[in-house]
C-alpha positions in Angstrom: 13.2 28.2 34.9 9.6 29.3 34.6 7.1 26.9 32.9 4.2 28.6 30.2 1.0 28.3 32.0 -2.2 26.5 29.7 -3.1 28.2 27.5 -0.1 31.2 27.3 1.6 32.2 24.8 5.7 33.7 24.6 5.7 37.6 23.2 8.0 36.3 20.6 6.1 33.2 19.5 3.2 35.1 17.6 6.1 37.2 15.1 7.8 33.7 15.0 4.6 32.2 13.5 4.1 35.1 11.2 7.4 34.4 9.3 6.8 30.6 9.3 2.9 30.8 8.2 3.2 33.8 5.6 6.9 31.7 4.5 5.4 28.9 3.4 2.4 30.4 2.0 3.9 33.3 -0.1 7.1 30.1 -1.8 4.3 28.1 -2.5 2.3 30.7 -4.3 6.0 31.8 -6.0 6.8 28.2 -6.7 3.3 27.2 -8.3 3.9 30.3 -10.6 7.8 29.3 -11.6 9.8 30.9 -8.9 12.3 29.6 -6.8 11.1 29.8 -2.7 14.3 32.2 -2.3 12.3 34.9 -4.1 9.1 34.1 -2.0 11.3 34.2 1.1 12.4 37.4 -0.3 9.0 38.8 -0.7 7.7 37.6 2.5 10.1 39.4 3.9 8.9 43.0 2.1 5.2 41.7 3.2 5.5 41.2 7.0 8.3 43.5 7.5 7.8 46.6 9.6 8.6 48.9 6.3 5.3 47.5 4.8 2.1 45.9 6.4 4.2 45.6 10.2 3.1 42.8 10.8 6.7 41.6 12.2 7.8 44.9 14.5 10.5 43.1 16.4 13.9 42.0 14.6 16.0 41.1 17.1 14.2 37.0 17.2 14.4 37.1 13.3 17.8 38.4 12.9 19.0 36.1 15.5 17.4 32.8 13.4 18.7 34.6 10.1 22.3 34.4 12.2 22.0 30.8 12.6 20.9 30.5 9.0 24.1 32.0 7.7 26.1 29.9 9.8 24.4 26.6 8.5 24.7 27.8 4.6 28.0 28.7 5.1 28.5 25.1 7.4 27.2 23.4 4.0 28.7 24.9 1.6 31.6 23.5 3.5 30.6 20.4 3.8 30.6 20.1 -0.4 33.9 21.4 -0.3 37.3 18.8 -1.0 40.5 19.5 -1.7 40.3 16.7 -4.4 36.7 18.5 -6.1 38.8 22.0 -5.5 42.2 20.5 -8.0 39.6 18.5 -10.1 38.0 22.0 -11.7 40.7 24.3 -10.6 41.3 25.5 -13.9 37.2 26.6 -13.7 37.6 27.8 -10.1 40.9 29.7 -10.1 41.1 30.9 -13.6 37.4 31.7 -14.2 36.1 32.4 -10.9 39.3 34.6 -9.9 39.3 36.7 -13.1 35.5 37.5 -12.9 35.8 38.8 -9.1 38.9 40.6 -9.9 37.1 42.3 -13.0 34.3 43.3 -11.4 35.9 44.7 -8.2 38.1 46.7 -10.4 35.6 47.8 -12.7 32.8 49.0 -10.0 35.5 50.5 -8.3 36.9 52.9 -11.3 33.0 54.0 -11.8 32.3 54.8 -8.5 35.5 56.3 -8.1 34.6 58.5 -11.5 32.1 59.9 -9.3 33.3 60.6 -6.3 33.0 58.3 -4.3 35.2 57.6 -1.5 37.9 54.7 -2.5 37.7 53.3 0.6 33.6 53.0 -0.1 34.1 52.1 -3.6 36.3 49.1 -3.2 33.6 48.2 -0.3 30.5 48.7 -2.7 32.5 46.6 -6.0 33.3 43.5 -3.2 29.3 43.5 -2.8 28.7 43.6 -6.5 31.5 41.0 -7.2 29.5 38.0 -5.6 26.4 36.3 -7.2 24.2 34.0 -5.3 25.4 30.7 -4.9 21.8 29.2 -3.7 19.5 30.8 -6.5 21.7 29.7 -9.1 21.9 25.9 -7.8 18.5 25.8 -7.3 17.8 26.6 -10.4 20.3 24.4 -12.1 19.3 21.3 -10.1 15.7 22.1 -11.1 16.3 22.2 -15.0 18.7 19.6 -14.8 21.8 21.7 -15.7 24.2 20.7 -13.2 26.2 18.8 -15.5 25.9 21.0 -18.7 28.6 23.6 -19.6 27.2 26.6 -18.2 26.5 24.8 -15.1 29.9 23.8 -14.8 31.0 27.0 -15.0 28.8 28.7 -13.1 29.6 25.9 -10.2 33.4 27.3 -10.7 32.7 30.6 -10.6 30.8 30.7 -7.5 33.5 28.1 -5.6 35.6 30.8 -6.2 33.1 33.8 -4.7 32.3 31.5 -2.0 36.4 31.4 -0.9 36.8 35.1 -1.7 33.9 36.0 0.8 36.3 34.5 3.3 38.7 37.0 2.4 36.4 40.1 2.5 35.2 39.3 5.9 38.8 40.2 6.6 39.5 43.2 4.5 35.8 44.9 5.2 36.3 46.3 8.7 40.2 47.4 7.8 38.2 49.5 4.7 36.2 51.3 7.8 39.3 52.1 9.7 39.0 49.3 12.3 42.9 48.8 13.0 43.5 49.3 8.9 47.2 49.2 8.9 49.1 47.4 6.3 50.4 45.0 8.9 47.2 44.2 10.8 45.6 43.2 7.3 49.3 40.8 7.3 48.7 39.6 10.9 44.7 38.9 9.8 45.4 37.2 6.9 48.6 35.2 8.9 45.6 34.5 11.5 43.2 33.6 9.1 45.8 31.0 7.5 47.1 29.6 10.7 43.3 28.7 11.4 42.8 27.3 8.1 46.1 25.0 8.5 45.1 24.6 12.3 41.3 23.0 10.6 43.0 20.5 8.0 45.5 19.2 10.6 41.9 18.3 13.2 40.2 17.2 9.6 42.7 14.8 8.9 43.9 13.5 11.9 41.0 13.9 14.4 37.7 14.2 13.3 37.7 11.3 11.2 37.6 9.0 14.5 35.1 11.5 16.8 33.0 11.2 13.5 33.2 7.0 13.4 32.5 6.5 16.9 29.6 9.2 16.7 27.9 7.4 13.5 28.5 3.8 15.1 25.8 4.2 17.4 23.6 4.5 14.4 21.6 7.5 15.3 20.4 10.2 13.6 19.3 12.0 16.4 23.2 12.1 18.2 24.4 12.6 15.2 23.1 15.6 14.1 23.5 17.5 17.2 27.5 16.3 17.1 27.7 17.7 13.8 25.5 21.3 14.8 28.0 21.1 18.4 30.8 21.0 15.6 29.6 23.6 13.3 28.9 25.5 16.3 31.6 25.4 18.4 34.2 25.7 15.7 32.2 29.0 14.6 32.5 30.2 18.2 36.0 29.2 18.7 36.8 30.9 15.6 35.0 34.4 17.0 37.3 34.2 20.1 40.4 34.3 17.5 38.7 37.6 15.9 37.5 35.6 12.9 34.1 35.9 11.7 31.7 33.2 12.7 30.3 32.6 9.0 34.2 31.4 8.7 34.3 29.4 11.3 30.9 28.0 10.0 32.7 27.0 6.6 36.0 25.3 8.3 33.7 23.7 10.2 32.1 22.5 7.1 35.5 21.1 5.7 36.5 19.9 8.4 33.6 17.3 8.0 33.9 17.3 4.2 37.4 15.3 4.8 35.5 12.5 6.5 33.6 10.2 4.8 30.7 11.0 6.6 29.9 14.7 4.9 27.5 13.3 3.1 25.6 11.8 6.2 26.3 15.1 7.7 24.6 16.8 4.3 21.8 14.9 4.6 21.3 15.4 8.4 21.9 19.2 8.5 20.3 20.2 5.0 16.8 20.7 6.6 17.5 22.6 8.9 19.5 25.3 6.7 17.1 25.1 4.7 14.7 26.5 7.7 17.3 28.8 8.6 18.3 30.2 5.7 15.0 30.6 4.6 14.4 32.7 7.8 18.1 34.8 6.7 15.7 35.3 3.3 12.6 36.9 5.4 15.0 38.9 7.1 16.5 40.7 4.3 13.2 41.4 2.7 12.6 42.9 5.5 15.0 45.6 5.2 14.2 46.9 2.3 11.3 49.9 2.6 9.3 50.2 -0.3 9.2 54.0 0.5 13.0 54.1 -1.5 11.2 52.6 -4.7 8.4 55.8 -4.7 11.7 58.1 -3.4 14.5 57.1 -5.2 13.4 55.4 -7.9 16.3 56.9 -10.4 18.4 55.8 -7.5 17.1 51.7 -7.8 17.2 51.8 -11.5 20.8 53.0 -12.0 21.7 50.7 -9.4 19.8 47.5 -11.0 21.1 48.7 -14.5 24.6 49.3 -13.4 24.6 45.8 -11.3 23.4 43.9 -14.2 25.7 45.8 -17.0 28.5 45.3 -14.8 28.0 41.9 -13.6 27.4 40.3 -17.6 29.7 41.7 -18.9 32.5 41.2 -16.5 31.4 37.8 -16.3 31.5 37.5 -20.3 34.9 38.4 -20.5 36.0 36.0 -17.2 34.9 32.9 -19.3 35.3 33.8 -22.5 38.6 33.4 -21.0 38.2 29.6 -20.3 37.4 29.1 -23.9 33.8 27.6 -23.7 32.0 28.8 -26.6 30.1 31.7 -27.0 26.6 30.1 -25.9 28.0 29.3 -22.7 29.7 32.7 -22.0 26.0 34.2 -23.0 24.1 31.4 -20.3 26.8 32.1 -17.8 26.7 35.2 -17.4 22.9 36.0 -17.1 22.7 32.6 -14.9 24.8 35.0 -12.9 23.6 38.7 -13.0 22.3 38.9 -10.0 24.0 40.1 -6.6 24.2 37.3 -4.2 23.5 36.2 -0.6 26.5 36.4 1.3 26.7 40.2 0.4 24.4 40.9 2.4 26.4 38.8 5.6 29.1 41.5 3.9 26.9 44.1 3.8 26.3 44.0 7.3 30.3 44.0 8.2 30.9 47.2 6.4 27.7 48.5 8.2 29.5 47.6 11.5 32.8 48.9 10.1 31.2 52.5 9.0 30.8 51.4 5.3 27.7 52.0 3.0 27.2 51.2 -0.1 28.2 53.9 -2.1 28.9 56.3 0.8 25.4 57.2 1.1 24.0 56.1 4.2 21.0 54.9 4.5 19.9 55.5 1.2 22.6 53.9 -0.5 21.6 50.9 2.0 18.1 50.9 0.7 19.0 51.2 -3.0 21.7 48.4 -2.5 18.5 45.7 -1.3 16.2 46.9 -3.6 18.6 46.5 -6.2 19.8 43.0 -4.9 16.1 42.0 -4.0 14.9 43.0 -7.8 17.8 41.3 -9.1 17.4 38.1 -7.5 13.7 37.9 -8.6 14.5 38.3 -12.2 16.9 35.7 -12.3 14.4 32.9 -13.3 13.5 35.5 -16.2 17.5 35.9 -17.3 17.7 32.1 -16.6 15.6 31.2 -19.3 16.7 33.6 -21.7 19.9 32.0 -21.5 17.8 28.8 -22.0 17.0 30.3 -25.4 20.4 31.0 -26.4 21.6 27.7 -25.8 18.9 25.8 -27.3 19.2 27.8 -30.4 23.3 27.1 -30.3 22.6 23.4 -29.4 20.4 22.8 -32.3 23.7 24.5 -34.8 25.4 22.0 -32.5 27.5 25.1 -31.3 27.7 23.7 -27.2 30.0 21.6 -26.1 28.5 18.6 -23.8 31.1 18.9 -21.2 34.0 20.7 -20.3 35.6 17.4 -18.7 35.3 18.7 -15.0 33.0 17.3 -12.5 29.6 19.0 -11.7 28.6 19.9 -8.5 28.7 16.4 -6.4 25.4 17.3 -4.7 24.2 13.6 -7.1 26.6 10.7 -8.0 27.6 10.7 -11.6 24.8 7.9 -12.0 21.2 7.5 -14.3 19.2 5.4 -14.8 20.1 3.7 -11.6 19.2 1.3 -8.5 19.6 2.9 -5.1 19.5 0.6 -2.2 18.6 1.9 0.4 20.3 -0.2 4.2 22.7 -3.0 3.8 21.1 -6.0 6.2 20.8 -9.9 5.4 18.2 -9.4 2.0 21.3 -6.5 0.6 23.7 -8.6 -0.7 21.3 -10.7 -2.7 20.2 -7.5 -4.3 23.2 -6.2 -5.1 24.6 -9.7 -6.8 21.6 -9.5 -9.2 22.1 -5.9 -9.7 25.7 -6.7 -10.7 24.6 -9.9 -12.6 22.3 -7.5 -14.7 25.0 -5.0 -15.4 22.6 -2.5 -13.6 24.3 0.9 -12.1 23.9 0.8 -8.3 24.8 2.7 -5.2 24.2 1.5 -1.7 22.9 3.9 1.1 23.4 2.8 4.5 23.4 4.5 8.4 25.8 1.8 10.0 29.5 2.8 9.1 30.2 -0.8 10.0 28.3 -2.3 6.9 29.3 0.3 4.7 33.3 -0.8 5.4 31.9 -4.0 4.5 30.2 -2.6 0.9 33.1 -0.7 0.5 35.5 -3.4 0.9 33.6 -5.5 -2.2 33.8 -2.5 -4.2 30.3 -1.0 -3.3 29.5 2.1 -4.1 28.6 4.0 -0.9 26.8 6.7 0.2 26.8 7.0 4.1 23.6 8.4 6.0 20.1 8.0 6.8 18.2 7.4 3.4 14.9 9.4 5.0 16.2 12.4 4.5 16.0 14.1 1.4 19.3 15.2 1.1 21.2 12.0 1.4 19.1 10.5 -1.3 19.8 13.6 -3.5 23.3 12.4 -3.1 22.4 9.2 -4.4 20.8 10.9 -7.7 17.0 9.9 -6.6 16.1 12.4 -8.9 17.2 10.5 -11.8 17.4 6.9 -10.6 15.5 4.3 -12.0 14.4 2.0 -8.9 14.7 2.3 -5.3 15.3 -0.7 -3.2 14.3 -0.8 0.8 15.2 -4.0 1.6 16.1 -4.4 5.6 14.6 -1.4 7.3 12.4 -1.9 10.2 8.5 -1.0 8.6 8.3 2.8 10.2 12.2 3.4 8.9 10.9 1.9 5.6 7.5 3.9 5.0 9.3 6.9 5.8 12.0 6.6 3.0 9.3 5.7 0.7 7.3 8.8 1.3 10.3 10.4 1.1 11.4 9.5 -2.0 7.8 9.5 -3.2 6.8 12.9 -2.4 10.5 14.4 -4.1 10.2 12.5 -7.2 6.5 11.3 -8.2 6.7 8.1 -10.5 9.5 6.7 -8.8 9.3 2.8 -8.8 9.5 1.8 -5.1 10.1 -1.7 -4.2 9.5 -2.3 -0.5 10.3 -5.8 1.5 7.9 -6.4 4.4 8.2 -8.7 7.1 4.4 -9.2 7.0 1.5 -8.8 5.5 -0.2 -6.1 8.0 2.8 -3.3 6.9 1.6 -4.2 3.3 -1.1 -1.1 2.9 1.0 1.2 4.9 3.9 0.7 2.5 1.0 1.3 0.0 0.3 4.5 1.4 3.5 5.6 1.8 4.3 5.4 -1.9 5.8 1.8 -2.5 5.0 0.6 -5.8 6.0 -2.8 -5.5 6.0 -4.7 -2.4 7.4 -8.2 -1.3 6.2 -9.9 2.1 8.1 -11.8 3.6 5.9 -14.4 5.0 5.3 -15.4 1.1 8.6 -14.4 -0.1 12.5 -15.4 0.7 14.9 -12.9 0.0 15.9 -14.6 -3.2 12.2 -13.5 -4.5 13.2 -9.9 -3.2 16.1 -10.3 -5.9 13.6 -11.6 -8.7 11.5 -9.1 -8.3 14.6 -6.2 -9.1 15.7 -8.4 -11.9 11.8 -8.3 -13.1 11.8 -4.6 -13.0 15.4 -3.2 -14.0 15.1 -6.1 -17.2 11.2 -4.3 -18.4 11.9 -1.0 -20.6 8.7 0.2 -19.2 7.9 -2.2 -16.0 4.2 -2.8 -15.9 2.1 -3.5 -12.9 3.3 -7.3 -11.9 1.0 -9.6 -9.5 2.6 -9.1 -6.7 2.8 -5.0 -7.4 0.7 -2.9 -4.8 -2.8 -2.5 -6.2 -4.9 0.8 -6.5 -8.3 1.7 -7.4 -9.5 5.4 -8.7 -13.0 6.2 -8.0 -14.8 9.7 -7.6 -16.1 9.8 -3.4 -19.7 9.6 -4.8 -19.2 6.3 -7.1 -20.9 4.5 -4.4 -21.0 4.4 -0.7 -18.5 2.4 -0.2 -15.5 4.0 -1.9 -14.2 5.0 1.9 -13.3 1.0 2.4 -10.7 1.0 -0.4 -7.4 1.0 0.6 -3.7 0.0 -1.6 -3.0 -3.9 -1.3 -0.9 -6.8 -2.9 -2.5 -9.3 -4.2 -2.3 -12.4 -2.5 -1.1 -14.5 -4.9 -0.2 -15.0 -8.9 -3.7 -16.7 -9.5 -7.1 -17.5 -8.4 -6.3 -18.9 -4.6 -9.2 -21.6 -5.0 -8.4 -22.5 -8.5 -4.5 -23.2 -7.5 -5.9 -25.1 -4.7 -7.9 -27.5 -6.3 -5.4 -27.2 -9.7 -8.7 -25.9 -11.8 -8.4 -23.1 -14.7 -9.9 -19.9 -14.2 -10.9 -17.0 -16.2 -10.1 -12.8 -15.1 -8.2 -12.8 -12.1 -9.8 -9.8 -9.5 -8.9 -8.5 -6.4 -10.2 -7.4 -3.6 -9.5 -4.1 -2.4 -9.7 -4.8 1.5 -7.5 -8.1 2.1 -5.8 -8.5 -1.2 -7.3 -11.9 -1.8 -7.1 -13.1 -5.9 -10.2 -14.7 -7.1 -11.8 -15.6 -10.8 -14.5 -13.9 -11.9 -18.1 -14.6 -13.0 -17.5 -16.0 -16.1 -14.9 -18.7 -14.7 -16.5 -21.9 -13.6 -16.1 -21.1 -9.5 -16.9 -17.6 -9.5 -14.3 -17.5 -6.5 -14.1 -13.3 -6.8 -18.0 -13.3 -5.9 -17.8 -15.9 -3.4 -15.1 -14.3 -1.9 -17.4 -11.4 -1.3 -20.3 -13.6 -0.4 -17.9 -15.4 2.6 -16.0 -12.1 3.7 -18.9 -9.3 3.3 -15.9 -7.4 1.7 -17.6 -4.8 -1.0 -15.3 -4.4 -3.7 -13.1 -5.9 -6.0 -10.6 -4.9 -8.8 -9.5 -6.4 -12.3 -6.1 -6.8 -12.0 -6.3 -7.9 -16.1 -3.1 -6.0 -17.8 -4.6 -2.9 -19.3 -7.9 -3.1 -17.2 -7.9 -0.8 -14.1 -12.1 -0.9 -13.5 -13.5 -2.3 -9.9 -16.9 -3.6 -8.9 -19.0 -2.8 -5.7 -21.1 -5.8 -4.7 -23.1 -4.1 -2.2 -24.4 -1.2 -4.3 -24.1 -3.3 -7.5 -22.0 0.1 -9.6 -18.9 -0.6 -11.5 -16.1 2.2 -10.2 -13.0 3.8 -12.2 -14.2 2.4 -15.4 -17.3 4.1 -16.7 -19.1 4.6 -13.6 -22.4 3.3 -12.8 -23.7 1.0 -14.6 -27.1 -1.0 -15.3 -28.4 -2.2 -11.5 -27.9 -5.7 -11.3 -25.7 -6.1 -14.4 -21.6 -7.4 -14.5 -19.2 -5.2 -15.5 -19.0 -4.4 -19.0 -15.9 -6.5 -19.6 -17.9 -9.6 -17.9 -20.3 -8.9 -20.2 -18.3 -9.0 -22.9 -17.1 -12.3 -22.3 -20.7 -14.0 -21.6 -21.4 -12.8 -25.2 -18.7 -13.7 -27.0 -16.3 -10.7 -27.6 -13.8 -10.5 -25.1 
């Protein structure tokens, strides 16, 4: 195997790095503006495809990663799959979901057929327009918060259903194109197809359960993500040497898992790199579509667009008006899902192989079919919140149900306003008594299989993974969760959730317990609002301090809280030296020493140390400066968030600079009377 020499770069590497670089850049710019990334991967795509500026030429690297990209959403979408969440909202799934596929096939179908189309075409071309996509519309429902309302209950059904039914094309497709289409090789397929379905839950049941436990007993996140990719993997593989597609092996694979009870460790493990992947899958279909068919064909686009969206609302409409919902929520539902979705574009590709176009025109019906599917999928943030308009107008005539008594997606517990805790070592239980003391909703998060039989076993709520990744604490309903709890972790394993959790939900009350004082400001930085070290604190002052903040309706900065101080850079030349810190103590240190009262408590914003301020007979806040050479120090008065640099004599974060040589305007204040 050759070695890269300094300094060299692949061929491939600098195509690779175009997709990454002009990814990120174009979702961010669509995110900051209200989009979802899927439509920036989308337009990224157009960008740097060879259609447009060329700056990608060579496919073959990105369709390969777009390959592996399908294989992980489809692996996912698996892994969320249950036979127990399938019979909870079957009614949803089977009844809805079925009825709206079935309508729209048939009704594509007739039209195209009213024109001529081949039948063989036309049933090829309505499967396409039958599916929405099952990633846009999640997105978007996890980001409003919609999940658990009607419409997002029933959109949830309807796309469990398109999700299975893809399963089915994959089969049918290449016996539309002639590829051994007799009656009884469609029978042997879908025997084959069923035998390998039975063939999965038999290994879910019986074997995978134990590879999984002695996999997740070493406690590593590393071996166990690549033994659940070597399972998604090979099952898609073994799947292709059976003549079934890989993208279903990918999703047996995925429920395979989903019967253990370590999908959602799995979830959390595997959902960043789909993410990756499929964003890559994103870029590469943007890439198909040439602009040149939107200056050519533009009649072409627009029926196609009009016809997609006609077809898709109001075969939806009818599906769950079905399901008896309300009008609002057949009106939400069916915009939510106007669009044409992902996975017909892993279809698309089948019927390309098989001879099959859409519409039986070639290339141009290709074209017209992305352009159509790309323009779609960037509206739907526009349809989504005209559905928002509908329902907030039938909400306010009180006209929408709140539920339609089926779970929502299980992506989040059924929890708010909770406590996660996040490991399950010696300072958990303590936690968890005062949590249940307090009547407080918790759910534990934990790596070690071994202490979550033990949670489990006193009736613990249990979510099973590695609480750094994103995805697992999405499963424990970060987003909505009141306080999160790191008791045990080691301090790298600690700062790392908290950034985590942090950076995905800003605001989030943090408490953090540190073995010693030196992790203290790195906890700080890493987003811990509350810290407890433990060289001051026993674990049963870990437990106070949750019973402090889950019993405040608004908890306020405590003493022992991590301590901030906002100042412009050019407040004074020593803003660079402040850094987070807890304060050393509940009081003046020297005043608690010698038992003497004290007046304004201040911090100082390099060690942490508490002392009284000018007015109080010891001064101990300006002698604390005098003995340490430290410059600043911070009110930590409730309501008062205004510091004091001795060394260039400016108050900072409360007014600015003040008189040179003059106390802070509160000290002043005080001296004369009115404070």
């Amino acid at each position: 195997m050759g070695v890269l020499a300094a300094g060299s770069t692949p061929a491939f590497f600098g195509q690779v790095a175009a997709v990454v670089v002009a990814g990120a850049v174009i979702a961010f710019v669509c995110q900051r503006v209200g989009l979802v990334p899927i439509v920036g991967f989308l337009v990224t795509g157009v960008a740097i495809g060879p259609n447009a500026t060329g700056v990608v030429t060579d496919r073959e690297v990105v369709d390969a990663a777009a390959e592996i990209g399908v294989i992980l959403l489809l692996f996912s979408i698996g892994l969320e799959f249950s036979l127990a969440k399938l019979a909870a909202i079957r009614r949803l799934i089977f009844v809805g979901g079925g009825l709206q596929v079935v309508l729209a096939i048939a009704v594509t179908t007739a039209v195209l057929l009213a024109v001529d189309v081949p039948w063989e075409a036309a049933v090829f071309t309505a499967m396409l327009v039958s599916l929405s996509s099952t990633a846009i519309v999640l997105k978007l429902l996890a980001a409003r918060f919609e999940t658990r309302a009607p419409h997002g209950q029933v959109a949830l059904g309807l796309l469990l259903f398109q999700d299975l039914a893809i399963v089915a094309m994959v089969l049918v497709v290449p016996m539309l194109g002639g590829d051994g289409g007799d009656p009884l090789d469609l029978v042997w397929a879908f025997a084959k197809a069923i035998g390998i379905v039975v063939a999965v839950l038999v290994v879910a049941r019986r074997l995978m359960p134990p590879v999984l436990e002695v996999v997740a007993r070493t406690c590593s996140s590393e071996v166990f993500l690549l033994s659940v990719i070597g399972i998604c993997f090979g099952t898609a593989y073994l799947t292709g040497l059976a003549g079934v597609s890989l993208s279903l092996g990918a999703f047996l694979a995925g429920l395979l898992v989903s019967e253990s009870r370590f999908s959602d460790h799995a979830f959390g493990e595997i959902k960043p790199l789909e993410i990756m992947f499929s964003g890559v899958f994103f870029v590469s279909v943007g890439m198909l579509l040439d602009l040149e068919v939107l200056v050519d064909e533009p009649v072409l686009v627009a029926t196609a667009v009009a016809g997609i969206l006609v077809v898709k609302v109001v075969t939806t409409a009818v599906a769950v008006s079905v399901l008896r919902v309300g009008t609002a929520t057949v009106v939400v539902s069916s915009l939510l899902l106007a669009q044409v979705g992902e996975f017909s574009f892993v279809l698309e590709r089948v019927g390309r192989d098989a001879g099959l176009t859409p519409g039986d025109r070639g290339d141009d019906g290709i074209q017209a079919f992305i352009a159509a599917v790309v323009l779609l999928m960037v509206a739907t943030p526009a349809l989504a919140a005209l559905g928002g308009v509908v329902r907030r107008r039938a909400a306010a005539a009180g006209h929408v149900p709140s539920s339609l008594g089926g779970p929502a997606h299980d992506d989040e517990l059924d929890l708010d306003d909770h406590v996660i805790v996040a490991g399950y070592g010696s300072a958990a239980p303590a936690v968890i008594a005062e949590l249940r003391r307090s009547g407080t909703p918790f759910v534990l998060t934990t790596l070690n299989p071994d202490g979550a039989s033990v949670a489990e076993s006193l009736k613990v709520p249990v979510v099973l993974g590695d609480a750094s990744k994103i995805g697992l604490l999405e499963r424990a309903g970060v987003r909505r969760a009141r306080l999160l709890v790191i008791p045990d972790d080691e301090p790298e394993t600690a700062a790392r959730i908290a950034a985590v959790a942090s950076a995905a939900v800003p605001g989030l009350l943090i408490l953090v317990r540190t073995d010693g004082r030196d992790d203290v400001a790195d906890m700080a930085m890493s987003g811990a609002t509350h810290v407890v070290s433990g060289d001051q604190s026993a674990v049963d002052e870990l437990a106070r301090a949750v019973a402090r903040i889950v019993a405040a309706p608004s908890p306020r900065p405590a003493t022992w809280d991590v301590v901030r101080l906002d100042a412009e850079p050019d407040a004074c030349a020593h803003v660079g030296e402040i850094r987070p810190v807890v304060p050393t103590s509940q009081g003046c240190e020297e005043c608690l020493q010698a038992g003497d009262q004290w007046v304004h408590l201040r911090a100082c914003m390099t060690c942490g140390h508490v002392g009284c301020c000018d007015v109080s007979p010891g001064k101990h806040a300006t002698a604390h400066h005098a003995a340490t050479g430290h410059p600043i120090m911070r009110s930590i008065e409730p309501g008062e968030r205004w510091g004091w640099c001795y060394l260039d004599r400016t108050e900072l974060g409360g007014g600015g600079e003040v008189t040179a040589g003059a106390p802070p305007a509160t000290e002043r204040a005080l001296q004369e009377g009115h404070a």
